[in-house]
N, C-alpha and C positions, 0 to 999 in steps of 0.2 A: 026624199031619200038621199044620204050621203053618197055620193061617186067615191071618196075619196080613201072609205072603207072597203072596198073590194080589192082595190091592188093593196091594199095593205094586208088585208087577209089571206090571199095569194099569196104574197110574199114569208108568210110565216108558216103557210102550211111547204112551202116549196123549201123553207128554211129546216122546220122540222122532218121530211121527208130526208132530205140529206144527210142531217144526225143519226136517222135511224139506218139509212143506207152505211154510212161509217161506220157504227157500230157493230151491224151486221157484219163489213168486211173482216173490220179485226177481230170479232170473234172467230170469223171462220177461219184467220190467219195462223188466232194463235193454237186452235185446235190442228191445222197441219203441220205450225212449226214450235207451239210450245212443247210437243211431247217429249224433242230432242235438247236434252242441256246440259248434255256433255259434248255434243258436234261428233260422235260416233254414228249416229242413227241408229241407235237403239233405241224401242220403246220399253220399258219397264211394263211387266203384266200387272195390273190391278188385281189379279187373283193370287198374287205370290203374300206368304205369309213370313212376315221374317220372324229366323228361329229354325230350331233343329224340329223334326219332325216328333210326333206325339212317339212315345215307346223307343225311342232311341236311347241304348246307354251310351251318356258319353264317356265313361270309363273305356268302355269298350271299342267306338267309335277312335279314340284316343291309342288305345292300344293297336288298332289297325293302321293305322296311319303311322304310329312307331315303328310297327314291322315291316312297312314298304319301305321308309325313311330306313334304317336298319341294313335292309336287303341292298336297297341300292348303294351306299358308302360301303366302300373299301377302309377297314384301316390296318395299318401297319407299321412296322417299324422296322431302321436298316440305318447302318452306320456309312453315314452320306460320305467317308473320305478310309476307309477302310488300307489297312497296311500288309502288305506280305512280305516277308523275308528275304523270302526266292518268288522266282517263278510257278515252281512247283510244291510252293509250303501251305501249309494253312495260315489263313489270315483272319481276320479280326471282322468279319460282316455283319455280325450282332443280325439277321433275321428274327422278326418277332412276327407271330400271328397274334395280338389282342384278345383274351377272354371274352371281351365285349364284342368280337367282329360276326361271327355266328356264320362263318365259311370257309372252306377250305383255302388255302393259297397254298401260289405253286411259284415260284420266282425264275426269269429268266435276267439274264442278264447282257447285254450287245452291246460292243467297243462301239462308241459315236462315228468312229473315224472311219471303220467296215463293215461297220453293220454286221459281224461277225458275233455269232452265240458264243461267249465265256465262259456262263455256266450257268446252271439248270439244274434247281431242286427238286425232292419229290415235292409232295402234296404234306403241308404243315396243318397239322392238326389244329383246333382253337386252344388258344392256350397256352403253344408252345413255342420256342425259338430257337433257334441255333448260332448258336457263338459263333464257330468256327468252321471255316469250308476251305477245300483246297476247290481250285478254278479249273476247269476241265480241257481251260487252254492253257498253255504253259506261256507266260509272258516272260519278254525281255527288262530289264530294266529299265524303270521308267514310271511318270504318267500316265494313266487314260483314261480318259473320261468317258464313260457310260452311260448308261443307263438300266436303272433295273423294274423290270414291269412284272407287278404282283397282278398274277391271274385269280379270279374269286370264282367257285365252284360251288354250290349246295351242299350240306351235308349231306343229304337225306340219301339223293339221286347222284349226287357227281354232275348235276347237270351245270356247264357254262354263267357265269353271270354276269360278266365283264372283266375288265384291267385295268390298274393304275398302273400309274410311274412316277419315278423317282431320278431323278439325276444325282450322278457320284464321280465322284474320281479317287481311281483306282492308284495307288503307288505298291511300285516293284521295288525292294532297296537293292539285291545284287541278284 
């Protein structure tokens, strides 16, 4: 009998035992760490289907998402450097509410320097604008710089929906 085949045999079985031990490990490795391959830890469900769901119009799905999109921007429009005469004249503020805005606006207006309300419209309708407004504060001659914040209201209810703003400077000529 060969002696010389037993540790050699051993040796291959102890050889092959190892490989299977390694391959073992990194399977198990990459099933805890292959799931993650963005580094957020998120796993991705194997049951998610991509795609919109069965019966969905996306016409309509579309349209929803236009009318929050819609709801939420303000827009408008206002003559960012506006001229008055006097103090007490009417001047040149071009307010516009947009066709497209589908909300009421209300304009306030506050000198930068006191924070003090200048003037303060009603409630502008969609659609409409106003040239020309006298200022409910009577200014001296001069610059000032402002600000005017268009408040957005629902048609339906009058209810709140937020405010932009706009930066202007105001000139007084006598």
């Amino acid at each position: 009998m060969d002696t010389t085949a037993k540790p050699k045999r051993k040796k291959q079985i102890l050889i092959a035992a190892l490989v299977v031990l390694l391959l073992a490990v990194a399977g198990v490795a990459y099933l805890l760490l292959g799931q993650d391959t963005d580094g957020s830890g998120l796993e991705l469900d194997d049951n998610a289907t991509m795609g919109i769901l069965p019966g969905i119009d996306i016409a309509q799905r579309q349209d929803e998402l236009q009318q929050l999109l819609d709801e939420s921007m303000i827009a408008f429009s206002i003559n960012t450097s506006p001229v008055f005469a006097t103090g007490s004249s009417e001047g040149n503020l071009m307010l516009e509410n947009p066709a497209n805005n589908a909300k009421l606006l209300m304009v306030e207006i506050y000198r930068d320097d006191t924070e003090e309300l200048i003037y303060q419209s009603k409630a502008l309708p969609v659609g409409s604008y106003i040239e020309n407004v006298r200022l409910d504060k009577v200014l001296e001659p001069g610059e000032y710089a402002a600000t005017a914040y268009f408040k957005a209201y629902h048609e339906e209810d009058g209810s709140y929906i937020g405010q932009a703003g706009a930066a202007i400077l105001i000139t007084v000529l006598s």
